[in-house]
MARVO-459809 format. One record per residue (C-alpha): residue in three letters; x, z, y. Coordinates in steps of 0.25 Angstrom, whole numbers, padded with zeros to 4 digits, always signed. Each point is the difference from the previous one (the first is absolute). Example, Ala and Ser with C-alpha at 12.3 -4.5 7.8 and 13.67 -1.06 7.14 Angstrom:
BEGIN
Ala+0049+0031-0018;Ser+0006-0002+0014;
END
This chain:
BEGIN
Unk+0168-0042-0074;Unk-0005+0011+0009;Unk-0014+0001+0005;Unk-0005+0004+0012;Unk-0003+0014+0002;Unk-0013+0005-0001;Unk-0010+0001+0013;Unk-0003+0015+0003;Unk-0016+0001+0004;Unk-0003+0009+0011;Unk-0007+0014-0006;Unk-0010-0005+0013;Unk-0001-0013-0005;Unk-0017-0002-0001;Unk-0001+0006+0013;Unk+0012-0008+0006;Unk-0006-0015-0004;Unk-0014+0005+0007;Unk+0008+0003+0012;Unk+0006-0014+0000;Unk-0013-0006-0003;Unk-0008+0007+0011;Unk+0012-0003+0010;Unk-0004-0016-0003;Unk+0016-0002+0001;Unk+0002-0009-0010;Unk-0001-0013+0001;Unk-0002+0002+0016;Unk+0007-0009+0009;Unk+0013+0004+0009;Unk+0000+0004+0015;Unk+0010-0001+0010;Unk+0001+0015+0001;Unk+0002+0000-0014;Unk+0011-0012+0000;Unk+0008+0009+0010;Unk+0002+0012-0008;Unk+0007-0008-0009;Unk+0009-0007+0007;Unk+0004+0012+0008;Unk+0003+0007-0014;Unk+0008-0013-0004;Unk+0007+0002+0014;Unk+0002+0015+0000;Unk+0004-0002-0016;Unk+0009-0013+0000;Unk-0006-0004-0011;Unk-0004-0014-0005;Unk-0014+0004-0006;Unk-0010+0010+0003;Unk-0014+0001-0005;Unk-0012+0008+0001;Unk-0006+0000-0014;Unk-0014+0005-0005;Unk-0001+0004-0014;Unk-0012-0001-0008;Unk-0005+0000-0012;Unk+0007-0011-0006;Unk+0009-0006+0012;Unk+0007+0002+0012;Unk-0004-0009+0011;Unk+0008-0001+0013;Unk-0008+0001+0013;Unk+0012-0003+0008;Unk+0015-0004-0005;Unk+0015-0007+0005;Unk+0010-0006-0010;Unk-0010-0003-0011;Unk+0000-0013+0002;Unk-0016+0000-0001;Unk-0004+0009-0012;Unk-0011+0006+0002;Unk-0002+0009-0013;Unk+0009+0006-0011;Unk-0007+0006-0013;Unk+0000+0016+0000;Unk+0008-0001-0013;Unk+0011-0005+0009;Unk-0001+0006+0014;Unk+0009+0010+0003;Unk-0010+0006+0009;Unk-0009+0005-0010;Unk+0011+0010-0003;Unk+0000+0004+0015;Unk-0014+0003+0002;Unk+0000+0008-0012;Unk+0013+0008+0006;Unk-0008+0003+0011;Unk+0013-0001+0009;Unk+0010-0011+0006;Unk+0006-0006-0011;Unk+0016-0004+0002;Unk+0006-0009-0013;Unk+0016-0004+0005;Unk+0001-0009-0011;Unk-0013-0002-0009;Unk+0011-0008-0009;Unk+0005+0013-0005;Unk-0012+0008+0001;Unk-0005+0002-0015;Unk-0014-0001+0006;Unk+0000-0014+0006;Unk+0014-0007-0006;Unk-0010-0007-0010;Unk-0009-0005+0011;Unk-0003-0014+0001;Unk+0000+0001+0015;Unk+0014+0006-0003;Unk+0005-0009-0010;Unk-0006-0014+0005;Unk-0004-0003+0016;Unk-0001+0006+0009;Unk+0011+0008-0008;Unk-0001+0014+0007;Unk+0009+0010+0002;Unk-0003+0010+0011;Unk-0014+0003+0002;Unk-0005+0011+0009;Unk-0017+0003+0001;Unk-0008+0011+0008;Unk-0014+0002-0006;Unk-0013-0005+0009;Unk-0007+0013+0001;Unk-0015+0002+0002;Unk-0007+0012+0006;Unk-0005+0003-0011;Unk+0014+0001-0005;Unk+0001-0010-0011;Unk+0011-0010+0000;Unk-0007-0015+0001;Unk+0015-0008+0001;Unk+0014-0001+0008;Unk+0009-0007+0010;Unk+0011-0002-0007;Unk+0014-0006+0003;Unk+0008-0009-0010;Unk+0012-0006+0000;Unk+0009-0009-0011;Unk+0012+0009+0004;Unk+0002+0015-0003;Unk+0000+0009+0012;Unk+0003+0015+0001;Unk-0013+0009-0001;Unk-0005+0003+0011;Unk+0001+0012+0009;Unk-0010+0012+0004;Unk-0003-0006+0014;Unk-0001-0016-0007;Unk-0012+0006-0009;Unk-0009+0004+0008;Unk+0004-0011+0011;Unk-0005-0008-0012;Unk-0012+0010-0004;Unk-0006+0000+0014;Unk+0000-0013+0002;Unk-0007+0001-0014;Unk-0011+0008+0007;Unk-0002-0010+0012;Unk-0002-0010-0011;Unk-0009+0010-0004;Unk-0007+0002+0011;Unk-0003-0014+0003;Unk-0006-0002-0012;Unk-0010+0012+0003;Unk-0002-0006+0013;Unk-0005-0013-0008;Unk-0010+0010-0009;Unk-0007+0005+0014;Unk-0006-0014+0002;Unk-0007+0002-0011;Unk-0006+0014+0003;Unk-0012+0005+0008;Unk+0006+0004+0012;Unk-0011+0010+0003;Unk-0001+0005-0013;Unk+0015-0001-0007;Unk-0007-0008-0011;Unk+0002-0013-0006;Unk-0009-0009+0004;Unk-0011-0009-0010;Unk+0010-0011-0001;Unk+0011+0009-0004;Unk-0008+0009-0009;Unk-0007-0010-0008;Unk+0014-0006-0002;Unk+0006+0012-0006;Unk-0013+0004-0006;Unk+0002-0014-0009;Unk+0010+0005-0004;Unk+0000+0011-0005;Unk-0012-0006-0008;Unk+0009-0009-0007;Unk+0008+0012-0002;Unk-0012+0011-0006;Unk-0005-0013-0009;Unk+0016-0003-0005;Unk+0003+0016-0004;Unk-0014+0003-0003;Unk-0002+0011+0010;Unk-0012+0005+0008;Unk+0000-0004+0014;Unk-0011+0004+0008;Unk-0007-0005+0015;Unk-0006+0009+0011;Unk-0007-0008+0009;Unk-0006+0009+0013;Unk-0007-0001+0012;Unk+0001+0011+0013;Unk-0017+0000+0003;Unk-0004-0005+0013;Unk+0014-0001+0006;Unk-0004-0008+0010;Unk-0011+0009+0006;Unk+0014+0007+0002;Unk+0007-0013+0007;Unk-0014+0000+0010;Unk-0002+0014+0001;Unk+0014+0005+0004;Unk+0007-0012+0001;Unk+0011-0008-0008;Unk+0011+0011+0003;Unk-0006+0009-0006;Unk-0005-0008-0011;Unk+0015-0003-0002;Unk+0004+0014-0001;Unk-0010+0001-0012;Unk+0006-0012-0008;Unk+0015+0006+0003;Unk-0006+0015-0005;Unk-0009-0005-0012;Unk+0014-0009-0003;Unk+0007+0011-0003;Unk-0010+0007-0007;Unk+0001-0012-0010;Unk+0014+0002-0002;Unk-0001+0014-0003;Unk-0007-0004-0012;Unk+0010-0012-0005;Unk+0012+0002-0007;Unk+0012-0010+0002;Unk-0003-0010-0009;Unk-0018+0000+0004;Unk-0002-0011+0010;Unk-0009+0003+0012;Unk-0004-0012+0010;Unk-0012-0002+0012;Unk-0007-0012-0003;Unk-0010+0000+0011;Unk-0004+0009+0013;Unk-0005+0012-0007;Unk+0004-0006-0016;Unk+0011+0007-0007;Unk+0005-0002-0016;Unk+0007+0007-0008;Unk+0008-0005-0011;Unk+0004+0010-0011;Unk+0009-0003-0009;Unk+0002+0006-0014;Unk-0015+0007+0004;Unk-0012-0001-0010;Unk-0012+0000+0005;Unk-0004+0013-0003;Unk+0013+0006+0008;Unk-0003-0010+0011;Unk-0014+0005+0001;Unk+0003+0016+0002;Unk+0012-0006+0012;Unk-0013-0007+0008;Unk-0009+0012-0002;Unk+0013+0007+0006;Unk+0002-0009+0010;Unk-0016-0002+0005;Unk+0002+0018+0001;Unk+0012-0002+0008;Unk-0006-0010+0010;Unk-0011+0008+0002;Unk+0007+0011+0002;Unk+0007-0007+0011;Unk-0002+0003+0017;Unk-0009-0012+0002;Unk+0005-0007+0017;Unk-0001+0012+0005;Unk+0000+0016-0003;Unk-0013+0002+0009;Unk-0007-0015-0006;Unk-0010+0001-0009;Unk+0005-0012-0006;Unk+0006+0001-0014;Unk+0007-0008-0009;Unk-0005-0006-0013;Unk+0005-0010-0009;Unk-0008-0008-0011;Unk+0006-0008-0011;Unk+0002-0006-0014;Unk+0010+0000-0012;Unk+0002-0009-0009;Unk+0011-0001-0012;Unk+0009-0010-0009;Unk-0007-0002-0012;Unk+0008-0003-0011;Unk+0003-0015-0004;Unk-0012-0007-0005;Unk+0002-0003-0017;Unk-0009-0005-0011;Unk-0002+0014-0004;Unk-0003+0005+0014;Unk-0016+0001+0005;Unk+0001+0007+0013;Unk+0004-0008+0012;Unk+0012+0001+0009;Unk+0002+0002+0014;Unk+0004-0012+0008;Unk+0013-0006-0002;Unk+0002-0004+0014;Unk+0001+0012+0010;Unk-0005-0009+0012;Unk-0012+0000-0009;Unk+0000+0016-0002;Unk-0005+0006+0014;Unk-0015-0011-0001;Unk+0001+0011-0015;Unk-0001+0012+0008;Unk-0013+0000+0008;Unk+0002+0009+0011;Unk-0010+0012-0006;Unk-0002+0015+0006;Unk+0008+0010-0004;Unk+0001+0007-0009;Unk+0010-0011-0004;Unk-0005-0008-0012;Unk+0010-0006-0011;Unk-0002-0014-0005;Unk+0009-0004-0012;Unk+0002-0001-0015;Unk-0012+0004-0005;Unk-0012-0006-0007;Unk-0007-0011+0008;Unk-0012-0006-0001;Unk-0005-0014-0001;Unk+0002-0008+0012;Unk+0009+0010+0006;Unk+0014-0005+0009;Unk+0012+0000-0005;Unk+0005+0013+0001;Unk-0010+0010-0007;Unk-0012+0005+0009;Unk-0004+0011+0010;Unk-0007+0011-0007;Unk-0009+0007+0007;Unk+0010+0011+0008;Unk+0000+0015-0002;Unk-0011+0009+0006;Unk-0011-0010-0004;Unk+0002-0009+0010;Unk-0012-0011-0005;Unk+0006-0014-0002;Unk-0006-0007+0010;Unk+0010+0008+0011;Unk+0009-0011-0006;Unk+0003-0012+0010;Unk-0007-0014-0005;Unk+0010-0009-0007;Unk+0007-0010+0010;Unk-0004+0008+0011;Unk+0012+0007+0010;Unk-0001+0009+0011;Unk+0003-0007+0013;Unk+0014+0005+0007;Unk+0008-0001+0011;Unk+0014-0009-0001;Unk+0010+0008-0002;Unk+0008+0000+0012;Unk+0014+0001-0004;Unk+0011-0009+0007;Unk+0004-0007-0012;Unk-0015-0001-0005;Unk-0006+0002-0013;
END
């Protein structure tokens, strides 16, 4: 008997998965705005079943579908749609009977016994392929033409674009970040990640000083034009796969992955010189921007052979870590603790000779404005 074909991997694979994760698609519920693309590709296609399909790891998970008589998911072993985000263009099969790739496909051989399938990929901005909307059918048809593909691969991109328009609730819309519930959401995340691979992940946790003498001074449009500057700022500083959010007024993070702490160190001294360096309100204010924070990295698991503690397992629990100090930007992370110290190592006394006592007392936080995004923090 014939086995299925193999599933080609994507050569953007890693990056791909944390584009579908930070998108929150799956497992999201359909809208009518959604429920309307498909049916105007079934109309527009004639065709009995249409799909839009999210590949992850695993999986695909259908956010919307027609004809499926209720599935919701198909392994990745099995969906033909793992082959087209890895073509990275509309995929046509006439007849998937015939086709040495699929003939041995369960969902070819048994129900719902395919035979044409078409699929355009669900492209990002950030040009990765996060899954399809696809047309199937039991009988062949003939392939389809020029002007049917890309009928078929823009309304791909409308999909597309509704599920961006999803993502932006969960952003700052002053800022362009995400906000606290969406940061410390992926930030799980990507904990479980680092601690399954065993590799460093590193947080950033950072205050812009005195921002609200900013709001009372000048007012909160010009306090907005900082947060939209010093938000680009941050970027400038993450590659695709870091995570940046705004958690508060003035609180920003920085999630680094694949960063040890020592990297991570020398990009918030970076970042602290660049914001320094930055206009301030105005070109004529004496007022300049400053930024204070703390750094605090994944430990390795705890074992029996293992002294030195771990930083927190929870990242919820990794910004009360990083006490908000002046700059320069002190690291907290792997290293020798001593007794009685949190999870998570200690703050050694920061470059300069800055004495300890600089340090904010244990339990204690800095008072901040709520953050005053839309969709709250």
């Amino acid at each position: 008997m014939l086995a299925a074909s193999p599933v080609p991997i994507p050569v953007d694979e890693e990056l791909r998965l944390r584009d579908l994760e930070r998108h929150a698609a799956i497992g999201m519920a359909s809208d009518l705005h959604i429920e309307r693309l498909v049916d105007l590709a079934a109309s527009l296609f004639a065709m009995p079943m249409v799909a839009i399909s999210l590949v992850d790891a695993e999986r695909q998970w259908f956010l919307a579908s027609r004809g499926l008589g209720g599935l919701c998911e198909t392994p990745r072993s099995v969906a033909f749609c793992a082959h087209t985000i890895a073509a990275d263009a509309v995929l046509v099969l006439p007849d998937a009977s015939v086709d040495a790739r699929f003939c041995a496909n369960p969902l070819v051989v048994g129900p719902p016994a395919i035979r044409f399938y078409a699929g355009a990929p669900l492209r990002s901005a950030d040009g990765h392929n996060l899954g399809t909307l696809c047309l199937i059918d039991t009988q062949p048809h003939p392939p389809l033409d020029p002007l049917q593909r890309q009928q078929l691969q823009w309304l791909a991109d409308l999909v597309m674009r509704e599920l961006d328009l999803r993502r932006q609730v969960l952003l700052c819309p002053i800022a362009a970040l995400p906000i606290r519930r969406a940061f410390l959401a992926i930030g799980e995340r990507e904990v479980v990640r680092a601690r399954a691979d065993q590799r460093p992940l590193t947080l950033l946790c950072f205050d812009i000083d005195n921002f609200r003498r900013i709001n009372n001074r000048w007012g909160h449009r010009a306090g907005d034009g900082v947060l939209h500057d010093f938000a680009d700022l941050v970027r400038s500083f993450t590659r695709e796969q870091d995570y940046a959010g705004r958690l508060g007024d003035g609180e920003f993070a920085l999630l680094l992955i694949d960063t040890p702490s020592q990297q991570a160190l020398a990009i918030a001294e970076n970042l602290r010189t660049a914001v320094a360096r930055m206009p301030g309100v105005h070109s004529h204010s004496d007022v300049k921007l400053h930024t204070s924070g703390g750094l605090t990295a994944l430990a390795p698991p705890i074992t029996a052979s293992t002294t030195s503690l771990s930083a927190p397992t929870s990242l919820s629990s990794w910004p009360r870590a990083t006490a908000a100090i002046r700059s320069p930007v002190c690291s907290r992370g792997p290293r020798r603790a001593p007794p009685g110290s949190p999870p998570g190592g200690w703050w050694p006394p920061p470059r300069g000779g800055r004495a300890a006592s600089a340090r904010r007392a244990p339990g204690r936080r800095r008072p901040t404005a709520p953050c005053r995004c839309r969709s709250g923090g």
